[in-house]
C-alpha positions as CSV (number, residue, x, y, z in Angstrom):
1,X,58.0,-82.7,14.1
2,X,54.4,-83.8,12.9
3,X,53.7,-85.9,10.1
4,X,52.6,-84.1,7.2
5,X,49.2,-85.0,5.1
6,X,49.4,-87.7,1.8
7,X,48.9,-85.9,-1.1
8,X,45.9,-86.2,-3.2
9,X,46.5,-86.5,-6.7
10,X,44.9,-83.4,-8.4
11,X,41.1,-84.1,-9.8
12,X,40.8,-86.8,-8.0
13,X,38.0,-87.3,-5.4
14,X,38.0,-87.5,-2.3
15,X,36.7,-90.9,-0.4
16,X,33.4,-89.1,1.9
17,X,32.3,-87.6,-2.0
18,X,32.5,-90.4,-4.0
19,X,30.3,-92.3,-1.0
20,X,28.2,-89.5,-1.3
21,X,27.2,-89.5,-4.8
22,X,27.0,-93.3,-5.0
23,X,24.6,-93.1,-1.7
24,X,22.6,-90.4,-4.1
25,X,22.7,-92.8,-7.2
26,X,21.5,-95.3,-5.1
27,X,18.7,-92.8,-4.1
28,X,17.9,-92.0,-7.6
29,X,17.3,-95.9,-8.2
30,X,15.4,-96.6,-5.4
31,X,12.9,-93.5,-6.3
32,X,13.0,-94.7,-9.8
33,X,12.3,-98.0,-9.0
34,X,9.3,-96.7,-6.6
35,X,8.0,-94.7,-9.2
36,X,8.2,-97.3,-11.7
37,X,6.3,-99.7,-9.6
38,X,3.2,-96.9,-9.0
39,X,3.0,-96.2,-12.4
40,X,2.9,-100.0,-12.5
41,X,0.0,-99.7,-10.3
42,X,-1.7,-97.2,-11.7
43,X,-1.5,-98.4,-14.8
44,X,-2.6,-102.2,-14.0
45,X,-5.5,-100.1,-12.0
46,X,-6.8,-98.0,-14.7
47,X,-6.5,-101.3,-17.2
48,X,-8.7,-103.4,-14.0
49,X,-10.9,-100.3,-14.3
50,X,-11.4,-100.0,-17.7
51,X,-12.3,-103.3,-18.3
52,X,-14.6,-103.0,-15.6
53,X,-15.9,-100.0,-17.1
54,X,-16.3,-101.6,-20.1
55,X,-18.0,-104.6,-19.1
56,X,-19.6,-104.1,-16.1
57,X,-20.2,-100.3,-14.9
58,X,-21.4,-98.9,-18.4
59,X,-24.0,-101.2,-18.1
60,X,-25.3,-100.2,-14.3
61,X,-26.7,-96.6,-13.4
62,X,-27.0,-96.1,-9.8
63,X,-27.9,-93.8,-7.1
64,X,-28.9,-93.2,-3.4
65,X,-31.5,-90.7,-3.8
66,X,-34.1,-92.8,-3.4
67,X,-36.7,-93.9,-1.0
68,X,-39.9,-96.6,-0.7
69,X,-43.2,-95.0,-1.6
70,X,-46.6,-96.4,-1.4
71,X,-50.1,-96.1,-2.1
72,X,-50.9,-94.9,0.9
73,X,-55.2,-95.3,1.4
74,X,-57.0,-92.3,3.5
75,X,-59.4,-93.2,5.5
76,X,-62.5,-90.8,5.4
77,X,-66.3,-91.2,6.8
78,X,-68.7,-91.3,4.2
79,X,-71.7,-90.1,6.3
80,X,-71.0,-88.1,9.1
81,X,-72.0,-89.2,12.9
82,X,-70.3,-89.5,16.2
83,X,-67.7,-92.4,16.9
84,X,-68.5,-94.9,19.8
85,X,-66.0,-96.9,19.5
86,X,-62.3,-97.1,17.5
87,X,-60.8,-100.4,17.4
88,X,-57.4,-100.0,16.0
89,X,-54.4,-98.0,17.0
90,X,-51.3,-96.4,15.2
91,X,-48.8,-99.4,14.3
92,X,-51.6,-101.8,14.4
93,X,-51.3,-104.1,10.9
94,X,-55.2,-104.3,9.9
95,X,-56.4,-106.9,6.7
96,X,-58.9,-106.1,4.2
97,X,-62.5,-105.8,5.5
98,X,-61.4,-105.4,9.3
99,X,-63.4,-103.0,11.5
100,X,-62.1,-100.0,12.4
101,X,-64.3,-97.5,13.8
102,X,-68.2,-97.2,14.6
103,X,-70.6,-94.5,14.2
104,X,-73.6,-94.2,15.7
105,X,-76.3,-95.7,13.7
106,X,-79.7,-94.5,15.4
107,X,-80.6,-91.9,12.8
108,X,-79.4,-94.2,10.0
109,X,-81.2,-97.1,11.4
110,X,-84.2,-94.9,11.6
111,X,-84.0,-93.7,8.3
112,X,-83.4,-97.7,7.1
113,X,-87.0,-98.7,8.4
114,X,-88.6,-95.4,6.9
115,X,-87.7,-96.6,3.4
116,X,-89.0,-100.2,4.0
117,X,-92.1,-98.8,4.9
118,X,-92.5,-96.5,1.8
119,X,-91.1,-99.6,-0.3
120,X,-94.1,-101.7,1.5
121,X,-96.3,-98.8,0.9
122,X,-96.0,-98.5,-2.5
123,X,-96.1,-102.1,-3.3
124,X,-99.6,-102.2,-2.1
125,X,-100.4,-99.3,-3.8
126,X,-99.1,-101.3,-7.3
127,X,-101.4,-104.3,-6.1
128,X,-104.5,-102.0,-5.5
129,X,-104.0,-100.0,-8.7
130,X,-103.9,-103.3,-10.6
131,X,-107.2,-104.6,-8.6
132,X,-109.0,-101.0,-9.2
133,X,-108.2,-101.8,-13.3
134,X,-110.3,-105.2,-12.9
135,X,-113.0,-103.4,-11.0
136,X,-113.0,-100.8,-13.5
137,X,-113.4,-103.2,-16.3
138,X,-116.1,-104.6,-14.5
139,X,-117.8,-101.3,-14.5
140,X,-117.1,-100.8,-18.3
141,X,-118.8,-103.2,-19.2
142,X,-121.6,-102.9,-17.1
143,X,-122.0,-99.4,-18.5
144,X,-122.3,-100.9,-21.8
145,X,-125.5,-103.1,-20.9
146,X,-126.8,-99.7,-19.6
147,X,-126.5,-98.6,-22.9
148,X,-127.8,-101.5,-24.1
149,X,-131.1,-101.7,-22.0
150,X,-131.0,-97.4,-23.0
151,X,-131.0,-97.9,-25.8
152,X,-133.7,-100.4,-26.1
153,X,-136.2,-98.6,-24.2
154,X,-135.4,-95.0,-26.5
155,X,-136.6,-97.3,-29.5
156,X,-139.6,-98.5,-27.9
157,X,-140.4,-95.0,-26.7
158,X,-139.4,-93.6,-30.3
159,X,-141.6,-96.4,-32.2
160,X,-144.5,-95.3,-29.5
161,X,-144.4,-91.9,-30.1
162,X,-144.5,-92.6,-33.9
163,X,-147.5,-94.8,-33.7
164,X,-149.8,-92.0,-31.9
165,X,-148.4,-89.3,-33.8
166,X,-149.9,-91.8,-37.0
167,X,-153.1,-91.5,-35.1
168,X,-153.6,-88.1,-34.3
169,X,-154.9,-86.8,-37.4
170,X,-157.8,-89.8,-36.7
171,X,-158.0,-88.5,-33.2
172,X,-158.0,-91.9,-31.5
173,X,-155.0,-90.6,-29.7
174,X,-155.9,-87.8,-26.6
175,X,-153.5,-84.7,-26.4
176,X,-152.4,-86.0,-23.0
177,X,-151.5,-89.5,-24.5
178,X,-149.2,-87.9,-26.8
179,X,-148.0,-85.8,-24.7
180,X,-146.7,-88.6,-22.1
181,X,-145.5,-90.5,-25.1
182,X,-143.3,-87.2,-26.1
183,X,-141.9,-87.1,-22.6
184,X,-141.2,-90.7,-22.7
185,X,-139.3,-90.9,-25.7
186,X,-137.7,-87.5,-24.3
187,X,-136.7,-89.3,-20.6
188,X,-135.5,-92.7,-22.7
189,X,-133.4,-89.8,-25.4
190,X,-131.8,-88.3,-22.3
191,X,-131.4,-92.2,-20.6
192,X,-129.5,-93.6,-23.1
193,X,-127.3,-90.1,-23.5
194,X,-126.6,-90.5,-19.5
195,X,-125.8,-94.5,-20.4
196,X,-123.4,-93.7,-22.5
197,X,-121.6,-90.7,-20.9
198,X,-121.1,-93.0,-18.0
199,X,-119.7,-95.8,-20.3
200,X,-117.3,-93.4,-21.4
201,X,-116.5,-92.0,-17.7
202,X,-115.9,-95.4,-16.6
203,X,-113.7,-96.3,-20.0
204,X,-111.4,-92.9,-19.3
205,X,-111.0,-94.1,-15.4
206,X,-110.0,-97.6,-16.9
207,X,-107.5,-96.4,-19.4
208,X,-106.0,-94.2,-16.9
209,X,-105.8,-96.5,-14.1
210,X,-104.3,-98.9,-17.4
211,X,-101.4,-95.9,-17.8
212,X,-100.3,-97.0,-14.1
213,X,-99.9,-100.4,-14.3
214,X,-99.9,-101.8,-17.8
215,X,-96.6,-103.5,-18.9
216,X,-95.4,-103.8,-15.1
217,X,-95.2,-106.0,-12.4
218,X,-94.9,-105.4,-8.7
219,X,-91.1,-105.9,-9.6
220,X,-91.1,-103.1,-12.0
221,X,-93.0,-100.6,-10.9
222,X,-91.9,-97.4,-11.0
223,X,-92.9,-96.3,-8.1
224,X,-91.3,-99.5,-6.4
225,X,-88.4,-99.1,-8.1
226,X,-88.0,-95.7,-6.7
227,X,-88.6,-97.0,-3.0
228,X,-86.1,-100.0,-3.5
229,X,-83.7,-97.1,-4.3
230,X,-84.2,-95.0,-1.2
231,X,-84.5,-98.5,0.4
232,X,-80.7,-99.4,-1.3
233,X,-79.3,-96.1,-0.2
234,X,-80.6,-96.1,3.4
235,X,-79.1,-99.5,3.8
236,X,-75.8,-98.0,2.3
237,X,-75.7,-95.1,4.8
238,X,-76.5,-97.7,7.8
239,X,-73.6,-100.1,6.5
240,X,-71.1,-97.0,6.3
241,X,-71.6,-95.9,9.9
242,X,-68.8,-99.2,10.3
243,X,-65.8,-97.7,8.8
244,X,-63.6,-101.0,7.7
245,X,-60.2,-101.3,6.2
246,X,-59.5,-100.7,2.3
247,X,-56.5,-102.4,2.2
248,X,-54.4,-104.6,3.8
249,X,-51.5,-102.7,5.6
250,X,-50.2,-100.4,9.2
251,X,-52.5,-97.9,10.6
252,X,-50.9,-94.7,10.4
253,X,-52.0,-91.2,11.6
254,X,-55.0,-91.9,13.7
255,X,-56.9,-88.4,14.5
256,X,-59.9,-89.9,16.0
257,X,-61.2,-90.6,19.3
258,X,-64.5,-92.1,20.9
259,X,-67.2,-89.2,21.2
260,X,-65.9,-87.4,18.3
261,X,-68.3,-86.1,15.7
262,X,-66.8,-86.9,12.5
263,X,-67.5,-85.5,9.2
264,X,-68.3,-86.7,5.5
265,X,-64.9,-86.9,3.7
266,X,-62.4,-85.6,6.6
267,X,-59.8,-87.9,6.9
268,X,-59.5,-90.4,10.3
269,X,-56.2,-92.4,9.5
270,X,-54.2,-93.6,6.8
271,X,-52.8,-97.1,6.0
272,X,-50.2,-97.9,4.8
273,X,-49.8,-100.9,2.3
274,X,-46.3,-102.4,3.4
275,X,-46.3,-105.0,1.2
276,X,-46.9,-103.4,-2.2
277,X,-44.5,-100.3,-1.3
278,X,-42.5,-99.7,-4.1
279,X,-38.9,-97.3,-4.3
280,X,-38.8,-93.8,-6.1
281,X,-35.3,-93.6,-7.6
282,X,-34.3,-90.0,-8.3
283,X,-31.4,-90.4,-11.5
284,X,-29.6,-87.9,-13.3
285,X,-31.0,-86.7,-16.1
286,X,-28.0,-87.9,-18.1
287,X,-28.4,-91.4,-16.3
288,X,-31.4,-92.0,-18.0
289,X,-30.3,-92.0,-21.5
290,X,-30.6,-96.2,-21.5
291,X,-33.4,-97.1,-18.9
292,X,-36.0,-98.1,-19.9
293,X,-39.2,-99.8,-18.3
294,X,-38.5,-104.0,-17.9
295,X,-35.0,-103.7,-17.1
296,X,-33.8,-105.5,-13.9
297,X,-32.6,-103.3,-10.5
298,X,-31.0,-104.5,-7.7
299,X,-31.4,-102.4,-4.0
300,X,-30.2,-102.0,-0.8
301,X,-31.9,-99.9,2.2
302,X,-29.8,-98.3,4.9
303,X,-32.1,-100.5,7.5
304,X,-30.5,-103.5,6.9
305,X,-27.5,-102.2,5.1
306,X,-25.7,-104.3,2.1
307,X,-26.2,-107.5,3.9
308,X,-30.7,-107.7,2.5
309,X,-30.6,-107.2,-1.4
310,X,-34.2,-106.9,-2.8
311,X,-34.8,-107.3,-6.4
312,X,-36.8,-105.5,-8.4
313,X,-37.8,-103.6,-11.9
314,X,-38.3,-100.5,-13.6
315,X,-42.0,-100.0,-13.9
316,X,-42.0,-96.4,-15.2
317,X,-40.6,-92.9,-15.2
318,X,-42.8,-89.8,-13.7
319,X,-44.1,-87.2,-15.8
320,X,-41.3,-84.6,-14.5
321,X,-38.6,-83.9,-12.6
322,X,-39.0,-82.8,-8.9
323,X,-38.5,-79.2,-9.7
324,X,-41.6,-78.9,-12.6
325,X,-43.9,-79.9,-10.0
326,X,-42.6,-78.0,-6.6
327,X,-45.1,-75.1,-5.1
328,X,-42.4,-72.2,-7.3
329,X,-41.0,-74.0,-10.2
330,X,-37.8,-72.3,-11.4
331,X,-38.4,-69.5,-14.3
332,X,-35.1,-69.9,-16.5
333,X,-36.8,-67.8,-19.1
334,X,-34.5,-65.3,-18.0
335,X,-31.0,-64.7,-19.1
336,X,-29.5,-64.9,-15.7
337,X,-29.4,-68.8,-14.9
338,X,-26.9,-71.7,-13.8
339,X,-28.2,-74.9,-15.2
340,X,-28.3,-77.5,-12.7
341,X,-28.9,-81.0,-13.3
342,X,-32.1,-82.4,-13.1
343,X,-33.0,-85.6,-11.2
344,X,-36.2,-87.7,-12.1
345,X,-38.3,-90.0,-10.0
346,X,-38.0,-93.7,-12.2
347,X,-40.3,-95.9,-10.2
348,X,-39.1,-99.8,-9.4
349,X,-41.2,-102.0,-8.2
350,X,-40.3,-104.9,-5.9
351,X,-40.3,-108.4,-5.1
352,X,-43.0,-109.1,-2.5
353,X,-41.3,-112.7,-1.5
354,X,-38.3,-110.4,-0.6
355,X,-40.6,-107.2,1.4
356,X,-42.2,-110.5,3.0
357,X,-39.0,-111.7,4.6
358,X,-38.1,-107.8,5.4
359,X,-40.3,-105.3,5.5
360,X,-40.0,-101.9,4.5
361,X,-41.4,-98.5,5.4
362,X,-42.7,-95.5,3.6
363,X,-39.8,-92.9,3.2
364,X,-36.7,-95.1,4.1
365,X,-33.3,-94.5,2.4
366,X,-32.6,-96.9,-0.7
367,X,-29.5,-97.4,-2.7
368,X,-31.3,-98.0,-6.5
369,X,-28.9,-100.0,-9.5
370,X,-30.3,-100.4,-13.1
371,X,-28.8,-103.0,-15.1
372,X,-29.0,-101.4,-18.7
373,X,-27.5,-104.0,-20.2
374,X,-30.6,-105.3,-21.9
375,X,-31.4,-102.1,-24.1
């Protein structure tokens, strides 16, 4: 006969559910204990990053929409000729002053000579006007001993006509004598009258010969003057047919080649200054509310990553945000619109010690932080 079961007392559990429900108490603990500890965490992490907030991050605006910007200088012809010979290349650095292309210079030169020559010219003109003035005062006043001696012989001629027209009535004096004596003192009337119309012809030459000269020098002529200016700007068109560098910086976009007939103001190549480049930094509108010009920035380009950290400051903002000044700005005149936040360009100029060591590049990626701290 089998052994029957023990009886359990009534209410009373049994041994697999009382290790049950303390193996789901001890569940309950751990998970609270868990929990505990994350909201531990979290806490402890929201306290780390509120203080942080607080002291450090509402006192930086950042962003990485932004990228290096120059003044980038065009290089244009200023006369037009044909290039024999181009001396630099793309990616070539170039300093102030250098060389870069020549035109031909034969018309230019020709042209420089031309304008010495008039410059010569009227020089010697100046010098002959002012020795024609002497030479015309000269015959001024040797006009006025014309007169003079004119003059002298119409009184004699007068005084004889008087005397035999006394004697007449006597008739000591023949017709004929008086008659020559009337001619005479007629021929010495009309002498003196030539005399003097000369004198004046003479004086009128003088005095306008006078207008030409008087008060200037060879110097200050105006005529000079005028062919040391086309002399200046023939020299000015010979010196431009050797294009040279503006700036200091990288030849960039070269579009021309030996042979080429350039034209006046048609771009050749650009350089760029790499070591005044400066970063546009694109902020939130709502970034903005503290920066001002002054305040300090710290950068980083994706070139060299985090590892290079240039230095810099805000120099200014730009007169509008990307979209005011794009080819269709947007028309929110209109009741149908989402509003969409605006980014402008602040501009932050660097340390050149720091572009020295590494150089930068027109359009690279930055990473831009103000410190507002300082408002």
């Amino acid at each position: 006969m089998a052994d029957a079961d023990p009886i359990t007392p009534a209410g009373a559990d049994t041994p697999s559910e009382a290790d049950a429900q303390a193996l789901k108490a001890a569940r309950l603990e751990k998970r609270r204990l868990w929990l505990t500890r994350l909201a531990l965490v979290v806490g402890a992490a929201a306290i780390i990053w509120g203080l942080w907030y607080l002291l450090i991050g509402r006192n930086h605006v950042s962003t990485d929409n932004a990228y290096v910007a120059a003044e980038v200088a065009q290089v244009t012809p200023l006369v037009a000729g044909q290039v024999v010979e181009v001396r630099v290349s793309d990616t070539q650095a170039v300093k102030k002053g250098d060389v870069l292309i020549r035109l031909d210079d034969a018309n230019a030169r020709l042209a420089y000579q031309g304008a010495a020559a008039e410059l010569t010219r009227a020089q010697r003109m100046f010098r002959q006007a002012t020795a024609t003035s002497d030479a015309l005062a000269a015959q001024v006043d040797a006009r006025r001993a014309d007169i003079a001696r004119a003059a002298a012989d119409y009184e004699q001629a007068r005084i004889d006509l008087d005397r035999r027209l006394k004697l007449q009535p006597s008739g000591a004096v023949s017709g004929e004598e008086l008659t020559s004596a009337r001619k005479a003192f007629a021929a010495a009337r009309a002498g003196l009258a030539q005399a003097r119309s000369n004198q004046g012809a003479a004086a009128g030459q003088l005095a306008a010969n006078q207008a030409m000269v008087s008060g200037a020098t060879v110097e200050t002529d105006p005529m000079v003057l005028s062919a040391k200016a086309k002399l200046a700007a023939a020299k000015l068109d010979l010196d431009r047919t050797v294009i040279r560098a503006p700036i200091d910086g990288i030849v960039t976009r070269r579009q021309v080649q030996v042979g080429q007939r350039v034209a006046t103001g048609n771009p050749v190549m650009m350089i760029v200054p790499v070591s005044q480049v400066y970063v546009d930094a694109n902020f939130k509108e709502r970034q903005l509310r503290r920066v001002k010009p002054g305040q300090p920035a710290t950068l980083t380009a994706d070139l060299y990553g985090g590892d290079v950290v240039y230095h810099g400051r805000v120099v200014g903002f730009s007169g509008g945000t990307g979209s005011a000044f794009a080819l269709i700005p947007a028309q929110n005149a209109t009741g149908n619109w989402i509003k969409v936040v605006q980014r402008l360009p602040v501009r932050i100029a660097l340390d050149p010690k720091e572009l020295a060591e590494h150089p930068l590049r027109v359009g690279l990626s930055m990473e831009a932080e103000i410190d507002v701290s300082g408002d």
